[in-house]
DOFIVO-419970 format. One record per residue (C-alpha): x negated, y negated, z negated. Coordinates in Angstrom, 1 decimal. Each point is the difference from the previous one (the first is absolute). Last residue first. Layout:
<atoms>
<atom><east>X</east><north>Y</north><up>Z</up></atom>
...
</atoms>
This chain:
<atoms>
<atom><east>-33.6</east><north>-31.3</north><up>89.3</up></atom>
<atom><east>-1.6</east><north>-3.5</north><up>0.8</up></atom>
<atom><east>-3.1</east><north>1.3</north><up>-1.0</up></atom>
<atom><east>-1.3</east><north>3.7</north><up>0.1</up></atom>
<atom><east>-2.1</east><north>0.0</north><up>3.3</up></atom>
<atom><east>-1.4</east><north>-3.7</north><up>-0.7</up></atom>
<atom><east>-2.4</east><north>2.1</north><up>-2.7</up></atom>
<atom><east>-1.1</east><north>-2.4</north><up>-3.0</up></atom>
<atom><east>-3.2</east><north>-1.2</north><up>-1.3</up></atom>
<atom><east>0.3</east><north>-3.1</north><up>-2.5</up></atom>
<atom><east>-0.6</east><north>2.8</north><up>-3.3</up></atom>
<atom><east>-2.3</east><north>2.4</north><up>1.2</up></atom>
<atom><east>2.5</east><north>2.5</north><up>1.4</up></atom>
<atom><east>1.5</east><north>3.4</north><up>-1.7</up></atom>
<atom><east>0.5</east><north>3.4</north><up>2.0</up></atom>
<atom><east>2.4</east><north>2.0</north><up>-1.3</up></atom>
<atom><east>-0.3</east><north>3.1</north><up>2.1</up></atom>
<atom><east>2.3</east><north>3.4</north><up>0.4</up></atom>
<atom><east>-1.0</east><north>3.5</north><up>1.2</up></atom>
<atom><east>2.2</east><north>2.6</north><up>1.3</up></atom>
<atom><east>1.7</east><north>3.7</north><up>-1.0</up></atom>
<atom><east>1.8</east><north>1.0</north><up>3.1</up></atom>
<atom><east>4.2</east><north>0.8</north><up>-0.1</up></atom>
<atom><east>1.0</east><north>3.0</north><up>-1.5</up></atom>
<atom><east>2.2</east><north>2.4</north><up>1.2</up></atom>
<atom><east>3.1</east><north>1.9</north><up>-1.0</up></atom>
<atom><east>1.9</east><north>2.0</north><up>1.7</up></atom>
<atom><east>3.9</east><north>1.2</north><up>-0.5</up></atom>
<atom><east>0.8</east><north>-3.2</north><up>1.7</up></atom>
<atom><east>-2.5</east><north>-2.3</north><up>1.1</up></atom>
<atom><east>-1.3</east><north>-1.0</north><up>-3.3</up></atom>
<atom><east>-2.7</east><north>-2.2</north><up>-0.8</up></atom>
<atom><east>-2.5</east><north>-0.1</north><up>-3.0</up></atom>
<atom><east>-2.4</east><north>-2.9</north><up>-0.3</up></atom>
<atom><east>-3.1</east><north>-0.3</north><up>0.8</up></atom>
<atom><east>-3.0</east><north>-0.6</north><up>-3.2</up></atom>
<atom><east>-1.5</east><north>-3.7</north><up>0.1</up></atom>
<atom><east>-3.6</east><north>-0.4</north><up>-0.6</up></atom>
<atom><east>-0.3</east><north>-3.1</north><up>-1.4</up></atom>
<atom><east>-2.9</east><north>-2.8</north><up>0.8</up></atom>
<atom><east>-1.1</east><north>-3.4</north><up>-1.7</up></atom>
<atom><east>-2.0</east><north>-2.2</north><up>2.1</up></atom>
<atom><east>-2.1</east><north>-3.3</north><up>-1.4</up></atom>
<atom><east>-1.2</east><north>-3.5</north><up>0.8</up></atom>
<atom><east>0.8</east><north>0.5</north><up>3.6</up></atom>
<atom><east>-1.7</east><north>-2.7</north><up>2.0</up></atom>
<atom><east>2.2</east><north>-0.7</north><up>3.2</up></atom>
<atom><east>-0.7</east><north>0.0</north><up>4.0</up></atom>
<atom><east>3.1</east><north>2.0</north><up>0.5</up></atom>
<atom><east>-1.6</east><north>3.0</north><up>1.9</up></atom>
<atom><east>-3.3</east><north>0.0</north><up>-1.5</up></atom>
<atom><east>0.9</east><north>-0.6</north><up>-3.7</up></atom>
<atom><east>2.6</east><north>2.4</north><up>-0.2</up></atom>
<atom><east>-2.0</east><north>2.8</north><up>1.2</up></atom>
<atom><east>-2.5</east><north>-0.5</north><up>-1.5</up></atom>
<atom><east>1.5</east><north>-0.1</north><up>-3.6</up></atom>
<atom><east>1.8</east><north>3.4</north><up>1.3</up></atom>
<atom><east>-2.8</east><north>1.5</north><up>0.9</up></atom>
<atom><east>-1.5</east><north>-1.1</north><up>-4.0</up></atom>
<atom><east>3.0</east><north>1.4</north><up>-1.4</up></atom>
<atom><east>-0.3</east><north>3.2</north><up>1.1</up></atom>
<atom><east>2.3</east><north>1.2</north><up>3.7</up></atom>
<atom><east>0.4</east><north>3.7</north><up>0.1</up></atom>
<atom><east>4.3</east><north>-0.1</north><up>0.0</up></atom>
<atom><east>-0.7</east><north>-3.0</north><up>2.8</up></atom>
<atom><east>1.8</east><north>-3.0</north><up>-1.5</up></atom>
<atom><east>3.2</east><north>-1.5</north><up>-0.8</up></atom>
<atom><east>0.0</east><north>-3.5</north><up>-0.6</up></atom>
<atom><east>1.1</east><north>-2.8</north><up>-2.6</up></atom>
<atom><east>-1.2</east><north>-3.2</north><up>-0.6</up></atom>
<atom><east>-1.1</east><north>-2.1</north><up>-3.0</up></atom>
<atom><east>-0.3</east><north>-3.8</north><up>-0.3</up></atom>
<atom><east>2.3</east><north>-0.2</north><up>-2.4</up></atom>
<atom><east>2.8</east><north>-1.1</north><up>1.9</up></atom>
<atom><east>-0.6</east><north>3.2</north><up>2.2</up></atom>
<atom><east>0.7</east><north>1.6</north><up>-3.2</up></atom>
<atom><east>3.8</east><north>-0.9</north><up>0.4</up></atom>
<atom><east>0.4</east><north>0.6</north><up>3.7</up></atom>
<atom><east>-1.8</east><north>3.9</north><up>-1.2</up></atom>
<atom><east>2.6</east><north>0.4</north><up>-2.7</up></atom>
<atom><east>3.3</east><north>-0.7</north><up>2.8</up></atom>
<atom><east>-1.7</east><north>1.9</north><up>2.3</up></atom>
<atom><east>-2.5</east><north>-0.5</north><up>2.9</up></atom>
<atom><east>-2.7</east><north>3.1</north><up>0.5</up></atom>
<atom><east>-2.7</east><north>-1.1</north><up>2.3</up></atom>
<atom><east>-1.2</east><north>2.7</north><up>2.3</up></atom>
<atom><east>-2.3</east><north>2.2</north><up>1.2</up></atom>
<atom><east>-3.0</east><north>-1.5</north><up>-1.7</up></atom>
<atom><east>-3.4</east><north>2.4</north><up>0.5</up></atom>
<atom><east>0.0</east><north>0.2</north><up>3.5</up></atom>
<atom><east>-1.4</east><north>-2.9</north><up>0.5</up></atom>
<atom><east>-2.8</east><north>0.3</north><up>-2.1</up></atom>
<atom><east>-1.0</east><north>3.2</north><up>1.5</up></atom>
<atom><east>-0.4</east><north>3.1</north><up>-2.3</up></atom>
<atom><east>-2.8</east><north>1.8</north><up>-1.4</up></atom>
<atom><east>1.6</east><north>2.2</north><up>-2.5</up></atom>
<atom><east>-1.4</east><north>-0.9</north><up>-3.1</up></atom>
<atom><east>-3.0</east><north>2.3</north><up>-1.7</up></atom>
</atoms>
């Protein structure tokens, strides 16, 4: 059974790279999410705080990775990542102009 978790809390932040720019011209967007976020949360997520319909969200769990602060070594947190992709003529004004 899913964590219940609120829909706001479920995007923490939009990840903007040189691949993400790129997909954004695809009409697909890139966030990282809550580590116990499914797709559908996600889908809800999306759609009530940017007023969009999400055709379809792809997630990755992606594992932290090893610091070293001298003779230590640590490791960052694992984390979640979303590709959400828009019906096509939907677009999310967050992501444009960057």
């Amino acid at each position: 059974m899913p964590a219940q978790i609120h829909p706001y809390a479920v995007l923490l932040r939009p990840i903007i790279t040189e691949k993400s720019t790129v997909l954004a011209g695809q009409d697909k967007y890139v966030f990282e999410v809550d580590v116990r976020a499914n797709k559908t949360q996600v889908k809800q997520a999306v759609e009530l705080s940017f007023n969009v319909r999400v055709a379809s969200v792809n997630t990755m769990k992606m594992k932290g990775k090893p610091r070293r602060f001298g003779r230590r070594i640590t490791r960052r947190p694992d984390w979640k990542k979303a590709i959400v992709t828009l019906v096509p003529g939907d677009t999310i004004e967050l992501f444009e102009g960057v």
